[in-house]
Backbone as numpy.savetxt, mean C-alpha at the origin, in Angstrom:
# Nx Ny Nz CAx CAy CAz Cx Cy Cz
-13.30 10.56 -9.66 -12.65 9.88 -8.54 -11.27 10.51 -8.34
-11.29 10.98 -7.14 -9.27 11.57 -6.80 -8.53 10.72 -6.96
-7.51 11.06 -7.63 -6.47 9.93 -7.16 -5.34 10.61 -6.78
-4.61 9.92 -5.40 -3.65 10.41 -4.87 -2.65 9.53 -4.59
-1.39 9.69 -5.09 -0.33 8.87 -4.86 0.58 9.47 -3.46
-0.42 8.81 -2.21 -0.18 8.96 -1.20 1.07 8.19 -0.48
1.68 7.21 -1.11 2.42 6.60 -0.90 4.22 6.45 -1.58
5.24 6.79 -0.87 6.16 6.96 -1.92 7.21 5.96 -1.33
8.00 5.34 -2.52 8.61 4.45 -2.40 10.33 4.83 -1.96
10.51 4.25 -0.25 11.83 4.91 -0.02 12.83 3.81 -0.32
12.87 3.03 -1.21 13.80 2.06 -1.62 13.41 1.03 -2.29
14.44 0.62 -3.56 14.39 -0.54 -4.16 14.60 -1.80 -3.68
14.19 -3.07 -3.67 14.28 -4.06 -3.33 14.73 -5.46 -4.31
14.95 -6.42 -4.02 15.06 -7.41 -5.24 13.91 -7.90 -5.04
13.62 -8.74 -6.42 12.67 -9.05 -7.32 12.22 -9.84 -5.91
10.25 -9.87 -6.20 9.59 -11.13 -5.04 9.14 -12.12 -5.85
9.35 -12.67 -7.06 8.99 -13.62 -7.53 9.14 -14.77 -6.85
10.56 -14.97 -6.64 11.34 -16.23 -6.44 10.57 -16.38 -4.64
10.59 -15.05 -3.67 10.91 -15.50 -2.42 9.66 -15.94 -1.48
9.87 -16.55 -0.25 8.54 -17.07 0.22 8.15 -15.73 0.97
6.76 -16.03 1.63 6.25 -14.99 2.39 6.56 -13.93 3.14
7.69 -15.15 3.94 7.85 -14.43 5.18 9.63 -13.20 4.72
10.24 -13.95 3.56 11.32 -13.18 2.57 10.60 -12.10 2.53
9.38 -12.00 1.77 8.56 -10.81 0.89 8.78 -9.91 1.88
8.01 -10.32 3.12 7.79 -9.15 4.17 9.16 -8.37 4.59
10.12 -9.45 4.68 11.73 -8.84 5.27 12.15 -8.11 4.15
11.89 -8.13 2.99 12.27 -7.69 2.07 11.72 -6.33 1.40
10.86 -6.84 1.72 10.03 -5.15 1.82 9.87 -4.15 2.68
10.38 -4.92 3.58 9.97 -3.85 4.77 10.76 -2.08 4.98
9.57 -1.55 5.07 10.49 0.07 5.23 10.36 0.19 4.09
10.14 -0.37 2.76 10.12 0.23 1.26 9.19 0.95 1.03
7.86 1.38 1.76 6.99 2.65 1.22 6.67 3.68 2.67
6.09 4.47 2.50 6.47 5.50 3.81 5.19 6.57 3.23
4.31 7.13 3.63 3.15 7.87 3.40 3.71 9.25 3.02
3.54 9.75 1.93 4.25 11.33 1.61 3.43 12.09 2.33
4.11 12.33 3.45 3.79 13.90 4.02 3.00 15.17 3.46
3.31 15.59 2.34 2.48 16.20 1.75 1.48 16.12 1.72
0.75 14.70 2.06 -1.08 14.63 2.25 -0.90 14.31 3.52
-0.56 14.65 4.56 -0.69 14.75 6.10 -2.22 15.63 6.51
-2.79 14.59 7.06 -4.16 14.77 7.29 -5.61 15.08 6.39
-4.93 14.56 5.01 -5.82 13.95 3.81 -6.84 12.86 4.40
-6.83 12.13 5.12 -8.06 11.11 5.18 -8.57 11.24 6.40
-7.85 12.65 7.76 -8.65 12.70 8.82 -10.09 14.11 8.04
-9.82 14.15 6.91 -11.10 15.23 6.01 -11.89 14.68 5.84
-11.44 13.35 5.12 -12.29 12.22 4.11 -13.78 12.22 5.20
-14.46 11.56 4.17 -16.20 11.22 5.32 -15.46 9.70 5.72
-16.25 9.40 6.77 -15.95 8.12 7.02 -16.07 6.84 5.91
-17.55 7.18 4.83 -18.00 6.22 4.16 -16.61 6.00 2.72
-15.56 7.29 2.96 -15.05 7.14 1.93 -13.77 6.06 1.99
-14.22 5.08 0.43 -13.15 4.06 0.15 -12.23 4.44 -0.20
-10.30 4.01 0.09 -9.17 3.97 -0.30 -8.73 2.94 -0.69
-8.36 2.84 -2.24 -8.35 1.51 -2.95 -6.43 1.90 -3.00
-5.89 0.56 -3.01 -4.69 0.36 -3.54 -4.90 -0.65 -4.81
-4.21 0.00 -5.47 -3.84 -0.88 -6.93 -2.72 -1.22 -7.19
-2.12 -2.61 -7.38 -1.28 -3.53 -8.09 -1.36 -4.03 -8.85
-0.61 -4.19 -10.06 -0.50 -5.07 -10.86 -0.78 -6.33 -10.37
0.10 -7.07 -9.86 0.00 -8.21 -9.59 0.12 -8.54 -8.31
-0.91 -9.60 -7.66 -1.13 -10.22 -6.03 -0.46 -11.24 -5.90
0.55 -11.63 -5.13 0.75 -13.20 -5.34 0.04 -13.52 -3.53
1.00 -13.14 -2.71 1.18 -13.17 -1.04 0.57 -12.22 -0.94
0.22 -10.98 -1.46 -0.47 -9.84 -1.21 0.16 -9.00 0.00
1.55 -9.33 -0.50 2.74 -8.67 0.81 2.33 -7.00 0.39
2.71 -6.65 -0.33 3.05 -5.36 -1.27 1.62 -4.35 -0.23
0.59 -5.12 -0.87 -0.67 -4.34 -0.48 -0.51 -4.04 0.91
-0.39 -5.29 1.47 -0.28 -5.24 3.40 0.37 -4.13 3.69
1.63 -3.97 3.61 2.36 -3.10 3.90 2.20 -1.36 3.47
1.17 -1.72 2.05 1.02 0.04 1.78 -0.33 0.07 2.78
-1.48 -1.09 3.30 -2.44 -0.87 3.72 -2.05 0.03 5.28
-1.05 -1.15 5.88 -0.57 -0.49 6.94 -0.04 1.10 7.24
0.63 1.56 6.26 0.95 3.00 6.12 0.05 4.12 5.55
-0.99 3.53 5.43 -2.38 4.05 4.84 -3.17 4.17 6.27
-2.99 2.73 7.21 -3.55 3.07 8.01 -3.27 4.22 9.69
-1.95 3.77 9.05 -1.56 4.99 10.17 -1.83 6.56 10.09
-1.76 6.89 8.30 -2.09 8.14 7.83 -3.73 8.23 8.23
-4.38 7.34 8.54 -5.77 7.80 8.90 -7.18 6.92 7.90
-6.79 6.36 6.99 -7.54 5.76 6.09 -8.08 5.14 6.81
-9.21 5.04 6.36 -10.27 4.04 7.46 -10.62 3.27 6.94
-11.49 2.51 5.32 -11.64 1.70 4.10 -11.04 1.26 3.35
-10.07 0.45 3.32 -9.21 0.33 2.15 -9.51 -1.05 1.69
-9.08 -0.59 0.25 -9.71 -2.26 -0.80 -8.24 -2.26 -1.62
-8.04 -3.45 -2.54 -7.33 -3.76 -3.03 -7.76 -4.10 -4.55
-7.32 -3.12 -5.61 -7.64 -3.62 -6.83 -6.45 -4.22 -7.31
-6.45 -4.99 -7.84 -5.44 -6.02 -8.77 -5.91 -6.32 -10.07
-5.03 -6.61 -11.15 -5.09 -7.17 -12.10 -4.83 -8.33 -12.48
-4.08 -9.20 -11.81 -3.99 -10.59 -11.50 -3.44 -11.30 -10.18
-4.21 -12.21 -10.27 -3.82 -13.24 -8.61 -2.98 -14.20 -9.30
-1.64 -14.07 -8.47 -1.00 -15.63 -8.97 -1.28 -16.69 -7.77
C-alpha cells in the first residue's frame, strides 16, 4: 500500500480538546494545505482507488474534514477515515 504524506501542516494551533465545534473549525482553519510536490498524484490514481486519512483521535471529526477537503481539491475522489479512537 503507498503511503503519501500528501498533506503538510502550515501552522500550529491550540489544543481542540477543550473547544466546541464550530472553535475547532475557526481554529483550524488554513492549518493543512496539499504539498505541491504530489500535484496531480490522484488525477493518475484509477478511479476505484481509496484515500484513507488517519488520526489518532476523532472527537468532531474537524481535523479529518478539513484534510478531506484539501484532498478533495487535489483530486482524490474516495476518501475514508481511519482512527484509533472516537471520543
Amino acid at each position: 500500500i503507498p503511503v503519501v504524506k500528501a498533506l503538510k501542516r502550515t501552522r500550529y494551533q491550540s489544543p481542540q480538546a477543550s473547544l466546541t465545534r464550530e472553535a475547532r473549525m475557526s481554529n483550524l482553519g488554513g492549518a493543512f494545505q496539499f504539498d505541491k510536490r504530489y500535484a496531480g498524484y490522484f488525477q493518475r490514481q484509477p478511479k476505484h482507488m481509496i484515500t484513507a486519512i488517519i488520526d489518532d483521535v476523532c472527537t468532531t471529526c474537524t481535523t479529518a474534514e478539513l484534510c478531506a477537503r484539501q484532498l478533495k481539491i487535489a483530486g482524490a475522489k474516495n476518501i475514508i477515515l481511519l482512527t484509533v479512537a472516537k471520543t
